[in-house]
C-alpha positions as CSV (number, residue, x, y, z in Angstrom):
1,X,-113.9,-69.1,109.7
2,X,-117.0,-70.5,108.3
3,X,-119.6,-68.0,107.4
4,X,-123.2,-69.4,107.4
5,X,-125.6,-67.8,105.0
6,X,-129.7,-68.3,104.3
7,X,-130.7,-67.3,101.2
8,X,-134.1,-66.5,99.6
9,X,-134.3,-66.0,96.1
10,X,-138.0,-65.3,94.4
11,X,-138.4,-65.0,90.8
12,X,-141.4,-62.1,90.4
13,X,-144.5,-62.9,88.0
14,X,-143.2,-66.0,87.1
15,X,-145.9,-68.1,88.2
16,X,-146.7,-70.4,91.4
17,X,-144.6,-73.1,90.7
18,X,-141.1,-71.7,91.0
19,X,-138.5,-75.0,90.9
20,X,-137.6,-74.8,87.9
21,X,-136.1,-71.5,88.5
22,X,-134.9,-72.2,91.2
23,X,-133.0,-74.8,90.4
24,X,-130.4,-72.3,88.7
25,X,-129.7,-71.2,91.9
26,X,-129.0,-74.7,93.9
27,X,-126.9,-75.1,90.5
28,X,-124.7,-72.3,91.2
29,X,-124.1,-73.3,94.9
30,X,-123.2,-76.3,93.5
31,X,-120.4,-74.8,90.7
32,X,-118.9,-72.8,94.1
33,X,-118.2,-76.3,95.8
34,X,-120.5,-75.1,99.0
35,X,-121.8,-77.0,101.9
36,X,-125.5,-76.3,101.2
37,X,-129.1,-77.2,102.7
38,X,-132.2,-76.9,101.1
39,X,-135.3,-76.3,102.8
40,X,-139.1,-75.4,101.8
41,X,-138.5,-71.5,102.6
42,X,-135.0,-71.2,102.0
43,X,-131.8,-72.5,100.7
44,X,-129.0,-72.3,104.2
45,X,-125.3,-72.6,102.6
46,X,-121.4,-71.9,104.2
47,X,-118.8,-70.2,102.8
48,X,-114.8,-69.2,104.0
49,X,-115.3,-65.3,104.2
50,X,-118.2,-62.7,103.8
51,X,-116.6,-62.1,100.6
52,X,-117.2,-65.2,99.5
53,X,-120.6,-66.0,100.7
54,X,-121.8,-62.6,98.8
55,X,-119.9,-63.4,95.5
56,X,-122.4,-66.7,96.0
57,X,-125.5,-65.0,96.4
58,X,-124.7,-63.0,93.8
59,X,-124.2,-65.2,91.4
60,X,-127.3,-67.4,92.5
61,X,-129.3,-64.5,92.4
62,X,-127.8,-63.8,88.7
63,X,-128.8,-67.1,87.5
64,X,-132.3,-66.5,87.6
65,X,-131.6,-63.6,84.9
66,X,-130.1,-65.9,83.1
67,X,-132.6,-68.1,83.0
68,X,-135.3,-66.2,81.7
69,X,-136.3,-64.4,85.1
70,X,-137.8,-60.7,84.6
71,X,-137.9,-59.5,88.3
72,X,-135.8,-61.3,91.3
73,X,-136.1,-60.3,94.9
74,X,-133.3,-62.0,96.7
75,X,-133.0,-61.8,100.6
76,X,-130.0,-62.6,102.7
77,X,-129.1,-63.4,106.0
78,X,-125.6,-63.9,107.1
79,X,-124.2,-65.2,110.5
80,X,-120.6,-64.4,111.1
81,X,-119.4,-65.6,114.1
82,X,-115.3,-65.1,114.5
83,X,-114.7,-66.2,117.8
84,X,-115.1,-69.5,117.6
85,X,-115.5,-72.1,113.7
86,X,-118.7,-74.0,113.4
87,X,-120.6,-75.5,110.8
88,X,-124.5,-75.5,109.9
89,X,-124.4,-79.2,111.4
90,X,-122.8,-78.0,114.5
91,X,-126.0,-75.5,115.2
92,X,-128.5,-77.9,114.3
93,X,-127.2,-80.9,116.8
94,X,-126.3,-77.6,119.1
95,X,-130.7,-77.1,119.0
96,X,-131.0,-81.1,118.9
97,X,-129.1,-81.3,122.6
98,X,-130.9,-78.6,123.8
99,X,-134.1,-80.1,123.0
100,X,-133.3,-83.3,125.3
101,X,-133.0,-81.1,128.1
102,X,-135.8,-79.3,127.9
């Protein structure tokens, strides 16, 4: 099953203009071979298990360290739906349909 995950990662003191930073992070979702989306508040990625999507996150949030980051406050949000496999796509035209009905 696909687990969908949105993750906020802010560097702390590090200025307004936080890309650069950032960019670690897409760079790490990237390494893990992830379906990921990146929007202006948040980065929305998938993984195969809880396990996985965690070990992601982590490791995303790490790279901030590791780029020079003093203080990171990361914030996750996972939906783990079992009883059925869909995809970020799938919610998004699932919103899209609704939309023409309303």
């Amino acid at each position: 099953m696909t687990v969908i995950v949105e993750l906020s990662i802010v560097p702390i003191g590090e200025g307004v203009s936080l890309s650069g930073l950032l960019a670690h992070a897409v760079k790490e979702l990237q390494r893990h071979g992830v379906g990921y989306e990146v929007t202006p508040m948040c980065t929305v990625f998938e993984a195969e298990s809880l396990k996985e999507a965690f070990k992601i996150a982590e490791a995303a949030h790490e790279s901030l360290f590791k780029a020079g980051a003093k203080r990171v406050l990361t914030t996750v949000k996972v939906d783990d739906r079992r009883d059925v496999e869909r995809h970020m796509e799938d919610k998004v035209r699932s919103l899209r349909e609704a939309l023409k009905k309303v």
